[in-house]
PDB file of N, CA, C and O in Angstrom:
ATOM      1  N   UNK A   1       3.148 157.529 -45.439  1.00  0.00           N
ATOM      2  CA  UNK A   1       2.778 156.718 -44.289  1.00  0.00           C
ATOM      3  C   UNK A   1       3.552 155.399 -44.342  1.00  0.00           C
ATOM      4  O   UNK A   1       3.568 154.714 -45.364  1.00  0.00           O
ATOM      5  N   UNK A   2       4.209 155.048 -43.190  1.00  0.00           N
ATOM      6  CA  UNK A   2       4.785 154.058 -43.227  1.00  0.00           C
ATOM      7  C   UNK A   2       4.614 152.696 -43.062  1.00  0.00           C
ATOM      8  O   UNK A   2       4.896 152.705 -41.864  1.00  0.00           O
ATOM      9  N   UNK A   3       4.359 151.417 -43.313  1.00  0.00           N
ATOM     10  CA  UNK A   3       3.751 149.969 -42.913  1.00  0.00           C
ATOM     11  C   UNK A   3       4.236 150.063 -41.254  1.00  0.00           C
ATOM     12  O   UNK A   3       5.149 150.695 -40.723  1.00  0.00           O
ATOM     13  N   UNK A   4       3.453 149.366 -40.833  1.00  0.00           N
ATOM     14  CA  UNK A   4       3.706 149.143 -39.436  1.00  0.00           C
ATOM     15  C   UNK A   4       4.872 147.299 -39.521  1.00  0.00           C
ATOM     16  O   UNK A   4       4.816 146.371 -40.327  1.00  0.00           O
ATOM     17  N   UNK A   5       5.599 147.481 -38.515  1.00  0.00           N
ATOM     18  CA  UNK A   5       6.258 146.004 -38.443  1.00  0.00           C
ATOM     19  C   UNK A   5       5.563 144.748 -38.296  1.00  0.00           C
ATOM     20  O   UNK A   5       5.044 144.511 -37.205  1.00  0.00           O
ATOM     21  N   UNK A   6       5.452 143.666 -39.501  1.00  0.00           N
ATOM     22  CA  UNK A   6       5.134 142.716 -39.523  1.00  0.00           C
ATOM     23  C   UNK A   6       5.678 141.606 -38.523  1.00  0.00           C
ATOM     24  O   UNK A   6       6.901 141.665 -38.394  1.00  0.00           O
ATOM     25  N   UNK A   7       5.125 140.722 -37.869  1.00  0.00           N
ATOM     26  CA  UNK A   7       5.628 139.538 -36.862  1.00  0.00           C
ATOM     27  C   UNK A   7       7.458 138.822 -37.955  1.00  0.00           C
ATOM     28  O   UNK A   7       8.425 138.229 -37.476  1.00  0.00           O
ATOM     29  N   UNK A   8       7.233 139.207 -39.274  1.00  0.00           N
ATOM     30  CA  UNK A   8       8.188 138.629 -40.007  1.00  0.00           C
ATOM     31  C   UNK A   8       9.198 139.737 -40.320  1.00  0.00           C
ATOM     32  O   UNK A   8       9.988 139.747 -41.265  1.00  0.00           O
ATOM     33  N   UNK A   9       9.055 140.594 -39.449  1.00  0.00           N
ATOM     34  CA  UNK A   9      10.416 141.695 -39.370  1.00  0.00           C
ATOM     35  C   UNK A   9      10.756 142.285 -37.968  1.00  0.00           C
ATOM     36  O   UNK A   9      11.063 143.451 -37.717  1.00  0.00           O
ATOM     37  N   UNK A  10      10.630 141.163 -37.048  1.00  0.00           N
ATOM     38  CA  UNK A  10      11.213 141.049 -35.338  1.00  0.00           C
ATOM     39  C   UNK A  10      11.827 139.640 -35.696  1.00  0.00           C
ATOM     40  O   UNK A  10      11.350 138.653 -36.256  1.00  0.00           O
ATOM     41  N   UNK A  11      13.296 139.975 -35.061  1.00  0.00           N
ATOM     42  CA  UNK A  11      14.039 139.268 -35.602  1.00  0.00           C
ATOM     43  C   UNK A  11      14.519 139.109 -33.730  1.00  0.00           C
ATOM     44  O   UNK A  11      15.179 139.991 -33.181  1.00  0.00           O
ATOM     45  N   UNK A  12      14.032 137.828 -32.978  1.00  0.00           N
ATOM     46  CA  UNK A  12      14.526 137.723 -32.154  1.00  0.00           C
ATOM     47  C   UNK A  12      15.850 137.127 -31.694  1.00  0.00           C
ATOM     48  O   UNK A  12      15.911 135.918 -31.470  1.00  0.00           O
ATOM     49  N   UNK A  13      17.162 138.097 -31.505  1.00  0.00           N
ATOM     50  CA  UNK A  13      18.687 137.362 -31.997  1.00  0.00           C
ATOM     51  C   UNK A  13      18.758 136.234 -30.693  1.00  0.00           C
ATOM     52  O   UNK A  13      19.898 135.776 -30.763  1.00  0.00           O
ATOM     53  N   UNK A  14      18.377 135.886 -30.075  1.00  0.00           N
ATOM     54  CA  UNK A  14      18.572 135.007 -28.473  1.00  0.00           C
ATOM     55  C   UNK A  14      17.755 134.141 -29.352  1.00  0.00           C
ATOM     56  O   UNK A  14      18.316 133.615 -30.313  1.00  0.00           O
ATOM     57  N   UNK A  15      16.670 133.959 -29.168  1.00  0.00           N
ATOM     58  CA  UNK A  15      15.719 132.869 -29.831  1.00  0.00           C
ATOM     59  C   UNK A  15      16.942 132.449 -30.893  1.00  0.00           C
ATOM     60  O   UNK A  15      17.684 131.576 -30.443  1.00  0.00           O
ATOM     61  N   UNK A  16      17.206 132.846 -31.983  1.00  0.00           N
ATOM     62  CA  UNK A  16      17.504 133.235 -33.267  1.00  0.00           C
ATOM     63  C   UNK A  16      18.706 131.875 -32.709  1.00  0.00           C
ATOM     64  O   UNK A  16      18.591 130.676 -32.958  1.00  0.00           O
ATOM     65  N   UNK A  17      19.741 132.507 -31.964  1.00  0.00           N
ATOM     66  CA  UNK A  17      21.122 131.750 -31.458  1.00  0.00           C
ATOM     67  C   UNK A  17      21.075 130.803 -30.972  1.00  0.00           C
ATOM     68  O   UNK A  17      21.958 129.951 -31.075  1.00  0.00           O
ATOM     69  N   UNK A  18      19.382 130.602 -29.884  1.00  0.00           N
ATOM     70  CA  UNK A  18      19.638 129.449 -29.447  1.00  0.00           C
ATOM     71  C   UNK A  18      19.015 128.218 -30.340  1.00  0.00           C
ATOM     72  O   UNK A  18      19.276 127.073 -29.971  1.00  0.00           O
ATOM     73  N   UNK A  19      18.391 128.372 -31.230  1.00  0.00           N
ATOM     74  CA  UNK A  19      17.608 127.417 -32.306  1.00  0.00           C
ATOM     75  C   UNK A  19      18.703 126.861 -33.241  1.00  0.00           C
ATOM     76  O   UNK A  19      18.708 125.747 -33.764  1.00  0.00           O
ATOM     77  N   UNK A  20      19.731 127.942 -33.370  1.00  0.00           N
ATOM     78  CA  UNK A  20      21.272 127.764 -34.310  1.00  0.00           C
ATOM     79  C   UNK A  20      21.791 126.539 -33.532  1.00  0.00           C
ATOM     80  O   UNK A  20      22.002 125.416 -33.988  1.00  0.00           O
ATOM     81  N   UNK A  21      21.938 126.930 -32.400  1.00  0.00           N
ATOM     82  CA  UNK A  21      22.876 125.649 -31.478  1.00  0.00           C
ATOM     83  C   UNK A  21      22.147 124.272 -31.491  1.00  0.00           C
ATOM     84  O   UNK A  21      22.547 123.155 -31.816  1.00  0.00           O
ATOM     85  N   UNK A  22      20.839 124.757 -30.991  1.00  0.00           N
ATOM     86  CA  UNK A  22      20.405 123.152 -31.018  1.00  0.00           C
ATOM     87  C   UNK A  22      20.469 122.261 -32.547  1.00  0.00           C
ATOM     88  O   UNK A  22      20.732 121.070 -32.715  1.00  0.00           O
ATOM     89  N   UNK A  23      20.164 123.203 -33.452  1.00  0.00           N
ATOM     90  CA  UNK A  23      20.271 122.354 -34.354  1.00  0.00           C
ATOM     91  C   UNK A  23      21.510 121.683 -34.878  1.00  0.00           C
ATOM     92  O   UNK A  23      21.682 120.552 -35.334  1.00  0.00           O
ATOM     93  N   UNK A  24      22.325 122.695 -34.685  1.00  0.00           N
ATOM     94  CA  UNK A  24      23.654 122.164 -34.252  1.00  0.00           C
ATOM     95  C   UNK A  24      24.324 120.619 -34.052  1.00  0.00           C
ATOM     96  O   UNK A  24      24.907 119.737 -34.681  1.00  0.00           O
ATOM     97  N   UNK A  25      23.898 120.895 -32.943  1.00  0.00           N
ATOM     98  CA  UNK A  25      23.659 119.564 -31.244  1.00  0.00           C
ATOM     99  C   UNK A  25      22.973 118.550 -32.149  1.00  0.00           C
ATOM    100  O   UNK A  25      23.427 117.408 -32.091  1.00  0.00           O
ATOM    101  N   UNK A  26      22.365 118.686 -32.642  1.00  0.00           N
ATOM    102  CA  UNK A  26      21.323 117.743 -33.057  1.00  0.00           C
ATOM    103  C   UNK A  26      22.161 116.861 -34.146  1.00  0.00           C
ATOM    104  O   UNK A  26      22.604 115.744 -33.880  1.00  0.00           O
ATOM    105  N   UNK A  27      22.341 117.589 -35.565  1.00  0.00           N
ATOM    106  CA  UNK A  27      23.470 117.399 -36.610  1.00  0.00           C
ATOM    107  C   UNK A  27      24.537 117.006 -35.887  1.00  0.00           C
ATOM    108  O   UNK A  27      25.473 116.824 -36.666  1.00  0.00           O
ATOM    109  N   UNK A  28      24.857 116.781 -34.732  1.00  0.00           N
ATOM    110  CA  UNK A  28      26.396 116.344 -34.207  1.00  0.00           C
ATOM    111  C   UNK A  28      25.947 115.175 -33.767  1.00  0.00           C
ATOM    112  O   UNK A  28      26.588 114.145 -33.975  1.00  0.00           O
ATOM    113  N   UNK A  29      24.933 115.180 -33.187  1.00  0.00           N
ATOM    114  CA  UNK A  29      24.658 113.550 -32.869  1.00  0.00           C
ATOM    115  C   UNK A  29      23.828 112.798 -33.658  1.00  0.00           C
ATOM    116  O   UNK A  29      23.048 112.003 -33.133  1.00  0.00           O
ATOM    117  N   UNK A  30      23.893 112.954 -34.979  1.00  0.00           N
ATOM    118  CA  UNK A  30      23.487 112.285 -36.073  1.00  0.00           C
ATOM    119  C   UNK A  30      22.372 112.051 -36.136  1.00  0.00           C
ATOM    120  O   UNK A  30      22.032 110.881 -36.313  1.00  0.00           O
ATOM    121  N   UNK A  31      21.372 113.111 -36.012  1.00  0.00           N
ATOM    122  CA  UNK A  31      20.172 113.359 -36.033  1.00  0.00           C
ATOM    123  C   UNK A  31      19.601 114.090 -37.296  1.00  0.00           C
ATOM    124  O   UNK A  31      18.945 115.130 -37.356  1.00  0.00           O
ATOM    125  N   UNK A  32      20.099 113.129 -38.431  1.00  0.00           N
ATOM    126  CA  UNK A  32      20.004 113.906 -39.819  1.00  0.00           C
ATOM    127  C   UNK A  32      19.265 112.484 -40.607  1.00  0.00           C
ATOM    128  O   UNK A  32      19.114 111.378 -40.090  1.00  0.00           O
ATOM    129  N   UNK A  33      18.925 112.852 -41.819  1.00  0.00           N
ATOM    130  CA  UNK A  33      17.638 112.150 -43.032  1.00  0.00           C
ATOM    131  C   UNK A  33      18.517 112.548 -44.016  1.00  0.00           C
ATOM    132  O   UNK A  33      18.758 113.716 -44.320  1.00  0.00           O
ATOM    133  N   UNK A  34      19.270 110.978 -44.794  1.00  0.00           N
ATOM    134  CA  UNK A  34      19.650 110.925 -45.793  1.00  0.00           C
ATOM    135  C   UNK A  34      19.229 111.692 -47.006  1.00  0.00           C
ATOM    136  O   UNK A  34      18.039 111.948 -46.824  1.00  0.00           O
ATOM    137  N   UNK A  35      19.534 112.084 -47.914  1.00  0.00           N
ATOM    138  CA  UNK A  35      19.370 113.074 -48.941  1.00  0.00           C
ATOM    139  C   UNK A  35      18.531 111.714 -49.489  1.00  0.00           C
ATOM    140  O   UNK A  35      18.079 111.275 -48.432  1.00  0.00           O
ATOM    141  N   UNK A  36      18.186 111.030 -50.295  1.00  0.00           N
ATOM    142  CA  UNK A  36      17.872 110.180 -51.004  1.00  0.00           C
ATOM    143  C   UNK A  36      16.786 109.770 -50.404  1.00  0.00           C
ATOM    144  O   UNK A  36      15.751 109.305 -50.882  1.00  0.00           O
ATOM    145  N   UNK A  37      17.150 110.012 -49.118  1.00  0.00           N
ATOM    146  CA  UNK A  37      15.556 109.196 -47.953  1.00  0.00           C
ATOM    147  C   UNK A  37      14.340 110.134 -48.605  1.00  0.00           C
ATOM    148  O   UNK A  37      13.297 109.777 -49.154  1.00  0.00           O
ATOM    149  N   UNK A  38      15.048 111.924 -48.247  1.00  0.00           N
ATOM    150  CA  UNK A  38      14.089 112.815 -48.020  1.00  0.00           C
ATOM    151  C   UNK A  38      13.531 113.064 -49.759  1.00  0.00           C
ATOM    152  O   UNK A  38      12.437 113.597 -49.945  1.00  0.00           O
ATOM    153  N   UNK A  39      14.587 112.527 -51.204  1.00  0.00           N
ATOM    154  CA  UNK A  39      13.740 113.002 -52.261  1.00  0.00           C
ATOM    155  C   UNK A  39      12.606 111.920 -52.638  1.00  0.00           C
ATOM    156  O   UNK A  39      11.663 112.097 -53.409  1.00  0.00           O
ATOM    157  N   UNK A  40      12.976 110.566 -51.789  1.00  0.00           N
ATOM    158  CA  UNK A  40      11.568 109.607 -52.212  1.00  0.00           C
ATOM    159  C   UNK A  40      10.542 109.803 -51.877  1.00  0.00           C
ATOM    160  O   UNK A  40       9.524 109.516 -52.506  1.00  0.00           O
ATOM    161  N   UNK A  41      10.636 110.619 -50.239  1.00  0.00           N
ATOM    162  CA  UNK A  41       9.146 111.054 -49.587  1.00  0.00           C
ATOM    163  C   UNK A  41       8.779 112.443 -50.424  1.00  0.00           C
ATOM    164  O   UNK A  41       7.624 112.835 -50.594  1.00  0.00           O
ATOM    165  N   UNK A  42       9.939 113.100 -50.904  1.00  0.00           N
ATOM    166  CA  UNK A  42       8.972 113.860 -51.866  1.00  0.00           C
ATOM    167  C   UNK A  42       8.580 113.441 -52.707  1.00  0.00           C
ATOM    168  O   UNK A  42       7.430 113.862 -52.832  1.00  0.00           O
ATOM    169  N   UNK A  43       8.852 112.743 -53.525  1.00  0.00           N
ATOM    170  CA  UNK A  43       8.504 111.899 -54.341  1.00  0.00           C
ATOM    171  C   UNK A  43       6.931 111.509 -54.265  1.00  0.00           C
ATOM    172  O   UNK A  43       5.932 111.816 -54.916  1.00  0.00           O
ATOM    173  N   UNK A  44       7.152 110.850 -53.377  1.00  0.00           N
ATOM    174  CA  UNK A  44       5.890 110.327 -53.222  1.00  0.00           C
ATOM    175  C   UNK A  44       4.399 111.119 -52.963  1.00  0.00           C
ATOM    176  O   UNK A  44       3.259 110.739 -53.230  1.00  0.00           O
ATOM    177  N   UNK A  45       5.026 112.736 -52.153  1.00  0.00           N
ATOM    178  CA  UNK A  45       3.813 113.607 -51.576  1.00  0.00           C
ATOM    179  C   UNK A  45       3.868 114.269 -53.171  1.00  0.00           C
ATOM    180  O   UNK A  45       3.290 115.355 -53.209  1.00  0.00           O
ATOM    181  N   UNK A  46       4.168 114.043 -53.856  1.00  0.00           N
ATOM    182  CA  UNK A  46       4.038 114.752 -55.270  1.00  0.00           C
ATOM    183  C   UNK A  46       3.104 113.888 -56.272  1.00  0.00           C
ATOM    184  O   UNK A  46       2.504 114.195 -57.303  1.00  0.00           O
ATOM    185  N   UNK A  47       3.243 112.545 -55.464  1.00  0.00           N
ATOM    186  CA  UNK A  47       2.844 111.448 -56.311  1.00  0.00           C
ATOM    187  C   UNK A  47       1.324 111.863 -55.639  1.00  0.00           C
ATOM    188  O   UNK A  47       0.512 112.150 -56.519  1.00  0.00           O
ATOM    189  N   UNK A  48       0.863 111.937 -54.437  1.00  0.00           N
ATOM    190  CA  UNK A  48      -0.940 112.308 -53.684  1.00  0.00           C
ATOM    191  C   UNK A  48      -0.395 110.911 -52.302  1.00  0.00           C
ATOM    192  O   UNK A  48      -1.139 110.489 -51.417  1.00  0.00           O
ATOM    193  N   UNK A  49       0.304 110.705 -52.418  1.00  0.00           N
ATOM    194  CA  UNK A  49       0.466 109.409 -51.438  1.00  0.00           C
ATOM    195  C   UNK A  49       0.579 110.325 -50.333  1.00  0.00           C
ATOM    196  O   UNK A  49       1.476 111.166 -50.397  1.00  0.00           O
ATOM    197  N   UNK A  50      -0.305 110.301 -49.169  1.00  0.00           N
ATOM    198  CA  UNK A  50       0.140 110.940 -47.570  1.00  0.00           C
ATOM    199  C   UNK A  50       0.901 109.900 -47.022  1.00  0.00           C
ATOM    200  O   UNK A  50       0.378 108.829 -46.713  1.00  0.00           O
ATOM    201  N   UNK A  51       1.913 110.094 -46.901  1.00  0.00           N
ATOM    202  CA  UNK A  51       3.022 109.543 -46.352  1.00  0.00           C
ATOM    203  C   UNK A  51       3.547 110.271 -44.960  1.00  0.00           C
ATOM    204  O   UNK A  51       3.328 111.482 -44.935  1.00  0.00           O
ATOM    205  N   UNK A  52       4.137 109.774 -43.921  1.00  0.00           N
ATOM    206  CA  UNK A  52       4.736 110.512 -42.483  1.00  0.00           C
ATOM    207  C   UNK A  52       6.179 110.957 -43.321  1.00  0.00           C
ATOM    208  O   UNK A  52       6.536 110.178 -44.205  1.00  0.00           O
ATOM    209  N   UNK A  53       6.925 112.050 -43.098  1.00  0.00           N
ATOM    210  CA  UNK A  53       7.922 112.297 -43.390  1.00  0.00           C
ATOM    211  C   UNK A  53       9.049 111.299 -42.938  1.00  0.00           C
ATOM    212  O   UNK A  53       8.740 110.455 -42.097  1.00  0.00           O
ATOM    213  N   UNK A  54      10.255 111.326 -43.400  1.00  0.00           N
ATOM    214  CA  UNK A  54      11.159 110.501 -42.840  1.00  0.00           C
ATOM    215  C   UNK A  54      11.158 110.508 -41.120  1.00  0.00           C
ATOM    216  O   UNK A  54      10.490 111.243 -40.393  1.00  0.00           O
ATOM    217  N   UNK A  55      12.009 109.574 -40.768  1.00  0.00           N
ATOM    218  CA  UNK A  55      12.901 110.042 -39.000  1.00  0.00           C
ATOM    219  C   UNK A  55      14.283 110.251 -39.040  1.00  0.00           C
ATOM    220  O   UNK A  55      14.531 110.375 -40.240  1.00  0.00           O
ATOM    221  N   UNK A  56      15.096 110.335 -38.545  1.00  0.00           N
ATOM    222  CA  UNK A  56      16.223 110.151 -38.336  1.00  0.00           C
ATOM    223  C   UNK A  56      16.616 108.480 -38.087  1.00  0.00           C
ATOM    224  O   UNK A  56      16.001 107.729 -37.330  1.00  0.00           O
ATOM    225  N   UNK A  57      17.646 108.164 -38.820  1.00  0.00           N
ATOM    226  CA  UNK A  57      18.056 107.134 -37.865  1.00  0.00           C
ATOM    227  C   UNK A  57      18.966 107.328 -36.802  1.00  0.00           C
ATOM    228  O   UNK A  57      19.311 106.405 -36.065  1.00  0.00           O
ATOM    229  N   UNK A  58      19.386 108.542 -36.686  1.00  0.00           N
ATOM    230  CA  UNK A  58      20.770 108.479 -35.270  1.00  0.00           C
ATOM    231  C   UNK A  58      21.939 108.072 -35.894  1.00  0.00           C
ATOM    232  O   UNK A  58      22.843 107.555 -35.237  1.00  0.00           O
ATOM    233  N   UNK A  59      22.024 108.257 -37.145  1.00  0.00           N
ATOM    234  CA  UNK A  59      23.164 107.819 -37.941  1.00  0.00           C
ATOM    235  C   UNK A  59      23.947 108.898 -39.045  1.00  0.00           C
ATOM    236  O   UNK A  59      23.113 109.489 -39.731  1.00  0.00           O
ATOM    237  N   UNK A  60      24.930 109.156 -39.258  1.00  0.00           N
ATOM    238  CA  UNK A  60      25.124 110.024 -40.663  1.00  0.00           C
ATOM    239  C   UNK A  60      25.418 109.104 -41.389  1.00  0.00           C
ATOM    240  O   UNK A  60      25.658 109.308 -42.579  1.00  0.00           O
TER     241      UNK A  60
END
């Protein structure tokens, strides 16, 4: 008897392509969180501190 398809084995390729691009788009207009930004906020959610995750600054 075979498993029936889990929601995590429909692999929608349109969805899939267009989530690729935007993020894309996004990374091109410098919509990225310094490496160093993002290991202090882990840092810190490791530490029990609830902290908001980084933002972007609009900068690379």
């Amino acid at each position: 008897m075979t498993q029936p398809a889990s929601i995590f084995d429909i692999v929608d390729e349109d969805a899939k392509r267009r989530a690729i691009e935007a993020a894309r788009a996004s990374v091109a207009a410098g919509n990225v969180v310094d490496h160093d930004v993002v290991v202090e906020w882990l840092e810190q959610l490791l530490a029990g501190k609830k902290v908001p995750p980084p933002s972007s600054s609009g900068q690379t």
